[in-house]
C-alpha positions, 0 to 999 in steps of 0.5 A, spaced: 632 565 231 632 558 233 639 556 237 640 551 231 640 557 226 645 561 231 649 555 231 650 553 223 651 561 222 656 563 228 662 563 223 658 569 219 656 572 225 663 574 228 666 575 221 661 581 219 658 577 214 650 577 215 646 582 213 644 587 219 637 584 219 639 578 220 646 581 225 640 584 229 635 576 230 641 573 232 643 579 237 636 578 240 637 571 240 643 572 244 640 576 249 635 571 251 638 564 250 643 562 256 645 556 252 648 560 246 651 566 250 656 560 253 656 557 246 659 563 243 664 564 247 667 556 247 667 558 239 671 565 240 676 560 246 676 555 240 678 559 234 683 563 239 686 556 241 687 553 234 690 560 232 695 560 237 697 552 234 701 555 229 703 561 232 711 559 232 712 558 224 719 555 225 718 549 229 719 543 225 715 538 222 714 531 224 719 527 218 712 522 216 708 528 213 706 527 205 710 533 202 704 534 197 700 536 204 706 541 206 705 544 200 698 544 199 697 548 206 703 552 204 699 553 197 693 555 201 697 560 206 700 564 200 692 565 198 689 568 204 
């Protein structure tokens, strides 16, 4: 497992999504790679903090959004 690997997998890995072999290479790699322990742990921040961006559901809006953006991420929330 290469960092570059850890890096373009990261998403899988945190969402169950890797075969368990594959779960346990980025595992070890996580065991002995400094720099991909620190890496992990701003991504998990970063998720946290763009989920806490929309957690008030009732703000307004700014007046200059395109009304087929608002409808598109609304559209998207609905599938999910």
């Amino acid at each position: 497992m290469t960092c570059r690997e850890f890096a373009d997998f990261i998403a899988d890995y945190l969402s169950g999504d890797l075969a368990g072999d594959v779960c346990a290479e980025f595992d070890r790699h996580l065991c002995v790679c400094s720099n991909c322990q620190s890496y992990l742990k701003s991504y998990r921040e970063s998720v946290k903090l763009g989920r806490r961006a929309f957690d008030d559901q009732n703000a307004d809006l700014p007046t200059d959004i395109p009304d087929e953006l608002v409808k598109a991420i609304l559209a998207a929330r609905e599938r999910r």
